[in-house]
N, C-alpha and C positions, 0 to 999 in steps of 0.2 A: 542841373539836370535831374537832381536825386528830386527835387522841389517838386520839379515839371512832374513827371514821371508821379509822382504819388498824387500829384493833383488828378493826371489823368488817369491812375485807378481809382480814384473816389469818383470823377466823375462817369467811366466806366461802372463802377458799381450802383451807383443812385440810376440810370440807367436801367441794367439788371432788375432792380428793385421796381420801378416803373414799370416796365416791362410785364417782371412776375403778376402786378397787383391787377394792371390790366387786364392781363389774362384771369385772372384770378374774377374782377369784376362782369368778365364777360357780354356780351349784347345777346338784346333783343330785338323783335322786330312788331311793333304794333300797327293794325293796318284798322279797314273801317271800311261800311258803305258808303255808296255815295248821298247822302243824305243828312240833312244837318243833328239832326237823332244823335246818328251814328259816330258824326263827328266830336258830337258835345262829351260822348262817352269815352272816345279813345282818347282826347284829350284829359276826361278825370284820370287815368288808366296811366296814361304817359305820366303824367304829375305826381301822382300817387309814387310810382315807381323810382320817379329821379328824386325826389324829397326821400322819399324811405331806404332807397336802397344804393349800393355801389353801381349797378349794372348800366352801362349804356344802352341807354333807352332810341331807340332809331324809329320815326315816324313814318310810315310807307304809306302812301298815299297810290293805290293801282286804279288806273284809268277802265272808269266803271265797272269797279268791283262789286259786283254784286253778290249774292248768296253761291249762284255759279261757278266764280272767279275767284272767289276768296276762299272757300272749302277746300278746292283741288290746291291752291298755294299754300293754307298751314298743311294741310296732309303732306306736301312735296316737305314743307322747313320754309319755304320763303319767306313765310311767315310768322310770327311766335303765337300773338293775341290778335284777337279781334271779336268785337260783343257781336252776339249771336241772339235768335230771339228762337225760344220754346218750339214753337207752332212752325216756326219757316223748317226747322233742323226735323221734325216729323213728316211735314208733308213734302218738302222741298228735297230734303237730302237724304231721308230715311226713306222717302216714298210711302211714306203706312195708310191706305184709306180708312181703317179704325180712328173713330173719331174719341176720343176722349173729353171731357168736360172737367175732371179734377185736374186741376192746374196741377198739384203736388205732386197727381200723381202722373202727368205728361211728363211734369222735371226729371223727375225720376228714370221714367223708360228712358227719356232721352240721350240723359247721365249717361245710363247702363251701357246704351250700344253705341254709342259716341266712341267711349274707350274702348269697349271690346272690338268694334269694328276699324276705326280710324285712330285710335290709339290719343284722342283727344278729349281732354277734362274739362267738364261744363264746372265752372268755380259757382260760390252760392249767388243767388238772384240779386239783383240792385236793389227792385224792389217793385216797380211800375211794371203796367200791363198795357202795351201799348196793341191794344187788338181791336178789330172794328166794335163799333158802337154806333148806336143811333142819337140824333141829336139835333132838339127843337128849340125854336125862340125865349126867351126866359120868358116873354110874357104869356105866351103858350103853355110852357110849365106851370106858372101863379095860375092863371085861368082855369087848367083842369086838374090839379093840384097833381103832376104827373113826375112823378121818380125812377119809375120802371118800365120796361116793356111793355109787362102787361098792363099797368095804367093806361098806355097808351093805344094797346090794343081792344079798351073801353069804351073809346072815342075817336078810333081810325078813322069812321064814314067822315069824319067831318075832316079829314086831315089828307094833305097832297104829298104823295110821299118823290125824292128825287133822288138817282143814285146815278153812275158813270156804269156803261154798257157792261163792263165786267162782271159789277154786281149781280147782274141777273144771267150770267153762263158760270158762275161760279156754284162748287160742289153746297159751299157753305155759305149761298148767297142768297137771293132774294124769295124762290120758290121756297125754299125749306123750311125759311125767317117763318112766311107766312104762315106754311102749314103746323109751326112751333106752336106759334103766340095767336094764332087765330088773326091778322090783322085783315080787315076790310075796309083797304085804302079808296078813298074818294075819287083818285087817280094819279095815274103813278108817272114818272117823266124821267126819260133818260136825256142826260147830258156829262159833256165833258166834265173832268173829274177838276177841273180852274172854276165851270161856271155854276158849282154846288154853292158856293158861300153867297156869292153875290145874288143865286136864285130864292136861298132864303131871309137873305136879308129883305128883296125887292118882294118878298110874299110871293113869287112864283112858285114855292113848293114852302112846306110848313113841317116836313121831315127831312132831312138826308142820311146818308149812312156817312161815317167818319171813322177816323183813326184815333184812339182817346187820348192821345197826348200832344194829340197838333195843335199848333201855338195857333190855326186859326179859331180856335174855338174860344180862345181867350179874347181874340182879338175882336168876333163878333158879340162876345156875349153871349154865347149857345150853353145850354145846359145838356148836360152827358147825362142822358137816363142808363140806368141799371139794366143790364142782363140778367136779368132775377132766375131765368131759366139754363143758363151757361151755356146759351147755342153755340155765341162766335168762340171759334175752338182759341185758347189764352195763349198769348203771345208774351211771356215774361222774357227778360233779357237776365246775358250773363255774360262774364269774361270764359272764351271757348279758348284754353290753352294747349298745346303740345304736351304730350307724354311726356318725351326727354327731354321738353324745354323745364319741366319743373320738377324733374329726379336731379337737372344738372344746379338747378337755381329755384329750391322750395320755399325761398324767401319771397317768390310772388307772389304764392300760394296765400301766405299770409299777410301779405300786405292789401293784394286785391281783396281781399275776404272782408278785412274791415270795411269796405262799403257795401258789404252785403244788409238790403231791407233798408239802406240810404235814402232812396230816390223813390219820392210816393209817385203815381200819376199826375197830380196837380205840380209837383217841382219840376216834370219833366217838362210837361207842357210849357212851363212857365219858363225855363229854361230856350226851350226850342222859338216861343216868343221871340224872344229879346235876340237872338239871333236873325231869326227869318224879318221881323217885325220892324226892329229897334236896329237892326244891321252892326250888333256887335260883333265881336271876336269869340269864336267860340273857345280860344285861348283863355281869356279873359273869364267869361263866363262861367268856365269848369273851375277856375283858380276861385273868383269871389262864392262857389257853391263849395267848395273842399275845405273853405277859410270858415265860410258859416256850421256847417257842418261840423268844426275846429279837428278837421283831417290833413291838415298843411300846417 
């Protein structure tokens, strides 16, 4: 009995001990849009976290999360993390119509009232600017030797520009573009935002507007001319955490930090590729870029 009995306070105690360590390593809860970006990112985020740290790392995946859906759930706690991008958290959730053009200094304001208001910390940038761009055939490029806007806006009479209806009811969309850079498009064509790629592949339009990290642009060949003027207001991403999710667990703080300035534009894309494209795992994906990177 004495045997019994001592067995079961050790195993009583190893218990305890469990118990304590658990508690001690506590969770989180990592969430995302719905979009494969966004997935590629919480999954660096996830990995990052279970390699570095003790915490249980809980993947929440919310049935179309959007910028909408996801704000109101970290501010509640339902949440812990989830990447956020510069430009959405100003116009989307700050509501600010002050348009700003220094990326550094968007981050910044954003920082500020992030925490003062919602008691939420913008962690440092990844590194990529996932913000609209214009974007022509490479042989288009070679032909008029075009890198920027304004090269573009050189040679617009000769060029058909194509964008999805949005683009032209938007504050920072197609009227404004033009009165920026001066363009004088040859003509201009709205279509759905599926039938942009294929309109300039087939020569139906010789511009479109895009997003700078979409894997289609890898996939067609498109060259991303420069915003030399800083119209489209910069969309940098970051890990947006809880106040007291990092006073109770400052060890994210620093672990998500190391991938701060990681991730160029061209890795994101290339990334977002091989998912949309190539139909991998964006599991997969985030682990072979963390590995390269020698972050795992």
């Amino acid at each position: 009995m004495k045997t019994v009995g001592k067995i079961f306070v050790v195993i009583l105690l190893v218990g305890m001990l469990a118990g304590v360590a658990c508690a001690q390593a506590g969770k989180v809860v990592v969430s995302n849009k719905p979009f494969t970006e966004s997935h590629i990112l919480a999954e660096i985020m996830v990995q990052m976290l279970r390699r570095h740290t003790d915490l249980a790392v809980e993947r929440l995946i919310i049935e179309g999360g959007t910028t909408s859906i996801l704000h109101p759930a970290i501010v509640r706690g339902d949440i812990d993390i989830y990447p956020e991008y510069t430009g959405t958290s100003w116009q989307e959730v700050l509501r600010k119509d002050e348009m700003i053009s220094d990326p550094v200094e968007l981050y910044e304001r954003v920082k500020k009232e992030y925490e003062e208001k919602f008691a939420l910390v913008y962690l440092p940038l990844f590194g990529f600017n996932n913000t609209f761009t214009l974007a022509v055939r490479r042989e288009s490029a070679e032909k008029d030797n075009l890198k920027t806007f304004s090269d573009l806006a050189q040679v617009s009479e000769h060029y058909i520009f194509g964008a999805e209806p949005d683009f032209f009811e938007r504050k920072d969309g197609y009227d404004n573009l033009v009165k920026t850079y001066g363009f004088r498009f040859k003509s201009v064509k709205q279509m759905a935002i599926a039938l942009k790629y294929p309109a300039i592949v087939s020569r139906e339009v010789d511009v479109i507007d895009a997003f700078s990290t979409d894997g289609l642009l890898k996939k067609f060949d498109l060259v991303v001319l420069e915003d030399d003027k800083n119209y489209f207001p910069s969309y940098f991403c970051a890990p947006v955490v809880r106040k007291a999710t990092l006073e109770k667990y400052p060890i994210i703080a620093e672990v998500l930090g190391k991938l701060e300035g990681q991730i160029t534009d061209e890795e994101m894309t290339e990334m977002n590729y091989l998912v949309d494209e190539e139909l991998r795992d964006p599991k997969d994906v985030a682990r072979e870029f963390l590995e390269k990177k020698g972050l795992l």
